[in-house]
N, C-alpha and C positions, 0 to 999 in steps of 0.2 A: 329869774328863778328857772331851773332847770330840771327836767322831771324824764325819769329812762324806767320804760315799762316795758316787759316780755311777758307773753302769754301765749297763748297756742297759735293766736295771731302773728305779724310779722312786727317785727321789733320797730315803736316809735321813741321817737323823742318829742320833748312839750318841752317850749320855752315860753313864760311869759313875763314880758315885761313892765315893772311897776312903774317905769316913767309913763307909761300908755294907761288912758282909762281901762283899755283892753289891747292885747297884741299879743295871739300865740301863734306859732309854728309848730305844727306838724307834719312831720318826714316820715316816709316809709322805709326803710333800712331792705328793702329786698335785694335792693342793686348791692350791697355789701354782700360779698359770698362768703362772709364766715357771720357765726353768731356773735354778738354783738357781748360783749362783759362788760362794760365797763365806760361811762362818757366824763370827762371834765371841761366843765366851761377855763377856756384861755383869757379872752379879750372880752369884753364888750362894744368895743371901739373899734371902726372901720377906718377905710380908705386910708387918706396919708397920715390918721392917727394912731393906726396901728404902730407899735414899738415897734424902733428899728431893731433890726437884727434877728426878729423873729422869723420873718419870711423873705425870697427873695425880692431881688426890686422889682420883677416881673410882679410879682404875685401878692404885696401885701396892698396894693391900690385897689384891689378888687373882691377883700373879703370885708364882710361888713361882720363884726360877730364871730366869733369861732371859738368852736366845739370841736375837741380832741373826742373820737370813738375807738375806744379799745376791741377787740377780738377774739376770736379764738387763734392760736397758733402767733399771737405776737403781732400780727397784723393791725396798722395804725393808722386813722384818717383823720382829716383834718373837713369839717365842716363849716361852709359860711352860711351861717342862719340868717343872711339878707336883711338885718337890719334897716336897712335903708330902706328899703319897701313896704308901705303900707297893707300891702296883701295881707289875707290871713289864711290858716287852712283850718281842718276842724278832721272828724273821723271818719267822714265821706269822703271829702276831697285833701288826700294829702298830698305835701309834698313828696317828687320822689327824687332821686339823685344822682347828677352829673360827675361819675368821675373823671378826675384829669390828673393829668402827669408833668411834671418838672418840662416837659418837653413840649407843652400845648400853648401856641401862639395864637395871636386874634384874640387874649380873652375877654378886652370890654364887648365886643359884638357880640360873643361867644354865649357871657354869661348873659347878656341884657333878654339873647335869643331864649336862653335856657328859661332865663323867671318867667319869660312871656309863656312859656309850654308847662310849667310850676313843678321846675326843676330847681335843685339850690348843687352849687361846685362842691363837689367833693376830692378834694387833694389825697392819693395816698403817698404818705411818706415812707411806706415798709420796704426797708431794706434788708433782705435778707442773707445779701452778702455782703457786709461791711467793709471796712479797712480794720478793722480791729484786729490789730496783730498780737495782744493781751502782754503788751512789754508796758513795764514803768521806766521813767529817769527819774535818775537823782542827779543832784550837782551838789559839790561841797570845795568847799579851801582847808587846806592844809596847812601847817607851818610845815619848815625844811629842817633839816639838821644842825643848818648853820642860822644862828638868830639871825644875823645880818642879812641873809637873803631874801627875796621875795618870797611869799608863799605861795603855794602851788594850789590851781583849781583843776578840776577833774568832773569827767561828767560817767556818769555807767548808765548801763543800758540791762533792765534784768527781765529776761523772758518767763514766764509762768511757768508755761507748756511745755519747755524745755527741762524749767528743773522739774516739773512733776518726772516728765520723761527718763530723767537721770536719777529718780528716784530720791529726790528729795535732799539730798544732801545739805549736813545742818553747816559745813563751810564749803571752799572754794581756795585753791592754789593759784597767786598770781604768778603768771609767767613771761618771758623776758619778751620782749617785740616780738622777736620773733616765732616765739615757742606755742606749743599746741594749744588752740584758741579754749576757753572754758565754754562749754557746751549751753549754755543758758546765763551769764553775766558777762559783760564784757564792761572793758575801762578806757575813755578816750581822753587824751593829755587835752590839757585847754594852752597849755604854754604856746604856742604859737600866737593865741587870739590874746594873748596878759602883754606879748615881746612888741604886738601888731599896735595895742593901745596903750603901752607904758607911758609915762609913770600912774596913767587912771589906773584904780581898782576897779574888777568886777561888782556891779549891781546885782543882775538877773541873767539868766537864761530865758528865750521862750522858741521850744522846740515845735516846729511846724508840723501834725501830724501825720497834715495831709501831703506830705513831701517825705514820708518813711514810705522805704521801697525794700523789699527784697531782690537779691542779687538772680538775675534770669542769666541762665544760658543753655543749648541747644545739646549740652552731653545730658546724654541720658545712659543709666540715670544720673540723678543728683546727688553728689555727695553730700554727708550730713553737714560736713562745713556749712554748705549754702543756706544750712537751715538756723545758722546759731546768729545770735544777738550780734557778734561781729559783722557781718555780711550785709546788717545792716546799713542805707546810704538815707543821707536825712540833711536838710539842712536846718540851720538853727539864727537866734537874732541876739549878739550878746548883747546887753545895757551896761554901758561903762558911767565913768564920773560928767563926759564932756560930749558923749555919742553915743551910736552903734556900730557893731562892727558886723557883716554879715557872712558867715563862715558853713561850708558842704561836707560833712562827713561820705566819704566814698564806701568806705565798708573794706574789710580785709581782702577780697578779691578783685574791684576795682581797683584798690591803691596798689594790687602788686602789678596789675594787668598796665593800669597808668605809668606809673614808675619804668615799669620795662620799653614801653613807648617810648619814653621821655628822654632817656638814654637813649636809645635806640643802637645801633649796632655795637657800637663801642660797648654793650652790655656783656658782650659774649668775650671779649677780655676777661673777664674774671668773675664770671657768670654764679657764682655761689652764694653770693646774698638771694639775688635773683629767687635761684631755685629756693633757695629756705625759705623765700615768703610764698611764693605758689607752692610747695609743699605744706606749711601751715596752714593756707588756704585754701586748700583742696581743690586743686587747680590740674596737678599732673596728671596724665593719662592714665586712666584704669586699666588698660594691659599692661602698665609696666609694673603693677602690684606684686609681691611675688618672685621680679624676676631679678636678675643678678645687678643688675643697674639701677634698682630702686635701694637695693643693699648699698651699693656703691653711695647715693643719695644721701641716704640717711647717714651712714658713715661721713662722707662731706659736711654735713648739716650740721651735724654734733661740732663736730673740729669749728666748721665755722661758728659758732655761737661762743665757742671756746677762747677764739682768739679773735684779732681785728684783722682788717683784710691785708695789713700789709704784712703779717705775720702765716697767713694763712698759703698752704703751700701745697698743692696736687698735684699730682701727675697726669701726664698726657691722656691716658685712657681718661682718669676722672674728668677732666675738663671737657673731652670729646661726647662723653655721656651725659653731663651738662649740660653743653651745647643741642646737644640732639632734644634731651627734654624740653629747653626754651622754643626752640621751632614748633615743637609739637603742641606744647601750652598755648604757642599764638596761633594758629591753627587751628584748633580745635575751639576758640575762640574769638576769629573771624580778624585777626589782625595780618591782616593780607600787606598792609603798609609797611609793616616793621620787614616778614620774609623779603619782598622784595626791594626793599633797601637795604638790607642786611647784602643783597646778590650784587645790586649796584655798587657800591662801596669796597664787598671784597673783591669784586673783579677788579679793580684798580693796585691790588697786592697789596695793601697798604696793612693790612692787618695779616698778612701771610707768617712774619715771624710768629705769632702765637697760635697761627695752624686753625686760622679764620680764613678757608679759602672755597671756589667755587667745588670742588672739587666733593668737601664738608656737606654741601646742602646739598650737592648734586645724589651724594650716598644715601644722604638721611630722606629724601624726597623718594628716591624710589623706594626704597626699605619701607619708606610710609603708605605706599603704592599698593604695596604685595602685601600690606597688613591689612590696609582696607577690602582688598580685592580677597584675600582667605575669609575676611569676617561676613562680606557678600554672603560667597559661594554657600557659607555655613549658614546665613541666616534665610538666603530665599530655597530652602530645597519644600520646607510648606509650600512653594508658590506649584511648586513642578510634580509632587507627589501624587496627582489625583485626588486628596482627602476632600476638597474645595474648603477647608476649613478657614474661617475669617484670622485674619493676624489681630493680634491685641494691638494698643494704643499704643505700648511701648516698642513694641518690634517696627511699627510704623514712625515712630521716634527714632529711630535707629538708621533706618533707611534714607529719611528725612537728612539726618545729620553726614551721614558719607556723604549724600549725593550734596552737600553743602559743602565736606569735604575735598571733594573731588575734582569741583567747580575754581575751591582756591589752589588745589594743585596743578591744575590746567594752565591758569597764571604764574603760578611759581616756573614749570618745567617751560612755557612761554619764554616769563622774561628771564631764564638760562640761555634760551637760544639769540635771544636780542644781544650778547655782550660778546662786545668786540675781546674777547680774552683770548690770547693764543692756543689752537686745540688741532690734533688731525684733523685730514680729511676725513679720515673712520671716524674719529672721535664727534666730528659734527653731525656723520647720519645716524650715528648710535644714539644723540641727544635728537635728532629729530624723528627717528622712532621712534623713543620712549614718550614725546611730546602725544604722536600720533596714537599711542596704545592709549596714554590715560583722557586723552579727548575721548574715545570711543568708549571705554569704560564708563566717561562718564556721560555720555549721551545712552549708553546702553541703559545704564541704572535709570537716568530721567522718564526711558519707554515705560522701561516696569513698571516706575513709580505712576505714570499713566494711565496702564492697563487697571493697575491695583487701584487706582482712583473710578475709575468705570468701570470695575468690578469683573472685569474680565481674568484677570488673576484675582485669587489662585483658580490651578483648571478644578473641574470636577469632572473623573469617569463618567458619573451619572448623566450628565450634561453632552458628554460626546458621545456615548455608547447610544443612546435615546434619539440624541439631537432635536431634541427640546428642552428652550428655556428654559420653562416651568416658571409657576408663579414666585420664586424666591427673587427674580428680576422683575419689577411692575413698572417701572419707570419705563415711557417709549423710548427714549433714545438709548437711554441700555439694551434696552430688549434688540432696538436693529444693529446697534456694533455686535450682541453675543453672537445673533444669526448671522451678521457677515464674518465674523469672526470664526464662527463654526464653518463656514462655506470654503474661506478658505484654508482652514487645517488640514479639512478633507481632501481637499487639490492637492496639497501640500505633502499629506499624508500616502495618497495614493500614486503619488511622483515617487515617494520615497520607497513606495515597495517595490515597483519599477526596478529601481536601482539596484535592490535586493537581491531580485530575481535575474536577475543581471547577470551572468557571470562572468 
């Protein structure tokens, strides 16, 4: 029996149990920091009795008893009422409590030490940031059109949060492969996993939850794509007639980012599929929103969903503005393997009739150079202004993501300079200039991002006019970079009036 009292005192629990002439336990809840709502006895039964699957293997050999404690604020423990020990406590002498975490080893000595000092383990299990990403699946079969064929299984994915987001909507437009993802339900073909196990039928699905991922990457910010039920990557277990088969949903951005890999240069042949699926899945660069080449884009996009590829028919601009977008896509998404075999391969000319040449990457690299390097200049002038004002998370996101930028262009305009392709003499100092500009760019940004990390940027007037820290730097080893840093500005500073004064 189990008995939970509050009073102005500190919250106990009474357990007694009727297999004993007498045998209670009482706890003092003080080591719990919230108020106590709420207890349910779990088990009666300890050690290797306790039900599997309740606890893990670490942890269910060492609770004799357990008591679920509720909270305030959702917070939830888990108590071993020590069963196994003949001890008792009473209102004088209670128990009081050991908590422990998913993460505490040693625990037969641990606890044996703890009852000795008339402590009892206390597990908390509160999680206050879960995995719950508040999606359902469904799975169902379909018939086809034609009786004679197989029928069709299909799995969806339907987000809450997304439809509240889009306001409810009592339907939903299905659209082609390729076409704009539905913002809170998406629908994945099982046909691959029916063709994999033919002639079995599907049994079951059982989707692993703790394998549902949202799609990460380094552009900031994120387009809404990365937030819808598509982008989802999961894997799943089907139950057929005769086995299992075990199959990886990649999610709309993986599969386009994969697919483009997979092909790999030969992509840029006829690079319009390509783009409609990173266009779908909000993959393209956010400066080209807006500009005449995103028009161009979607204009392609259309025609392609319109017709098949071998019908499908652009002109040189279009393909060239294609081409540039696929560079930028992998790029901005860390596929440094595809660019530079994309360079190795067309230095070889082999792909030069369709105007895949060094030439291409060599334009679209610097182009991409002078866009990163304006978008700099615009976003560190907080750093230079005097305001000493802190940058936000995202501005810091941002910076983050060039200087990641900058790093794969360094390799890209590199392995340019490694290929043996016929070029002037001019024409090789000209690529080894621009090599050596974007190294220094990019070693320049890394300082920044340095200083910005030791707080040395942004400056502050107040801080150099004074030349004291002041208490807004506590930390010692900041404090002695601000004053060497202040030491030498002034050198620095008083050189430069020198100069001034010069005439």
């Amino acid at each position: 029996m189990l008995y939970f009292f509050s009073e102005d005192v500190p919250t106990s629990l009474l357990l007694y149990q009727m297999g004993y002439s007498r045998k209670e336990t009482l706890l003092d809840s003080r080591e719990v920091l919230y108020k106590v709502t709420s207890v349910e006895p779990i088990t009666n039964v300890g050690g290797i009795m306790t039900p599997k699957g309740f606890l893990s293997e670490q942890l269910y050999k060492f609770f004799f008893g357990i008591v679920a404690v509720g909270t305030v604020g959702g917070h939830t423990y888990l108590v071993d009422m020590a069963t196994d020990h003949e001890e008792e406590s009473d209102e004088v002498n209670l128990n009081h409590l050991e908590v422990i975490t998913m993460e505490t080893r040693d625990l037969a000595s641990k606890r044996e030490n703890a009852l000795h000092r008339g402590k009892l383990f206390c597990l908390d299990i509160t999680v206050l940031h879960g995995p719950d990403l508040s999606v359902a699946v469904f799975v169902w079969e379909s018939a086809t059109v034609d009786p004679m064929s197989r029928s069709q299984c299909s799995l969806a994915v339907f987000d809450i949060n997304r439809w509240y987001h889009a306001q409810m909507p009592v339907v939903f437009r299905l659209q082609e492969d390729l076409g704009e993802p539905c913002p809170f339900f998406s629908i994945f073909s099982l046909e691959d996993v029916m063709e994999t196990a033919s002639p079995d039928v599907m049994l079951d699905l059982f989707l692993d939850p703790l394998s549902i991922s949202r799609f990460v990457s380094n552009v900031t910010p994120a387009p809404d794509q990365f937030y819808f039920p598509s982008a989802l990557s999961f894997s799943t277990a089907c139950l057929m007639e005769t086995g299992l088969v075990h199959c990886k949903f990649l999610g709309l951005q993986k599969k386009a980012l994969s697919d483009l890999c997979k092909q790999g240069p030969s992509a840029m042949l006829s690079p319009h599929q390509h783009v409609g699926a990173c266009l779908a899945a909000g993959l393209l660069p956010r400066n080209m929103e807006g500009s005449a080449n995103m028009a161009v884009l979607h204009r392609v996009y259309s025609q392609g969903r319109a017709s098949s590829a071998a019908q499908h028919k652009t002109d040189k601009g279009d393909q060239t503005a294609q081409r540039e977008t696929l560079l930028s896509v992998a790029l901005d998404h860390n596929l440094v393997g595809f660019l530079t075999s994309c360079i190795t391969q067309w230095a070889e000319g082999e792909y030069a009739h369709a105007g895949c040449t060094l030439r291409t990457v060599l334009d679209w690299a610097w182009n991409k150079v002078a866009s990163i390097k304006f978008s700099l200049d615009k976003t560190c002038v907080p750093l230079y202004d005097g305001s000493g004002s802190i940058l936000d998370q995202q501005t810091l996101q941002l910076l983050d993501h060039h200087a990641l930028q900058l790093n794969h262009m360094v390799t890209v305009f590199h392995t340019l300079a490694l290929q043996p392709a016929p070029t002037t003499e001019q024409g090789l100092k000209d690529l080894e200039t621009k090599l050596t500009v974007v190294t220094l760019i990019s070693q320049h940004l890394q300082v920044v991002m340095w200083f910005i990390r030791n707080k040395l940027l942004p400056e502050c007037v107040a801080i150099f006019l004074h030349g004291n820290v002041g208490p807004s730097v506590d930390r010692e080893p900041e404090r002695h970079l601000m004053e060497s840093w202040l030491r030498v500005t002034e050198h620095l500073t008083g050189k430069m009036a020198l100069w001034f004064k010069d005439p």
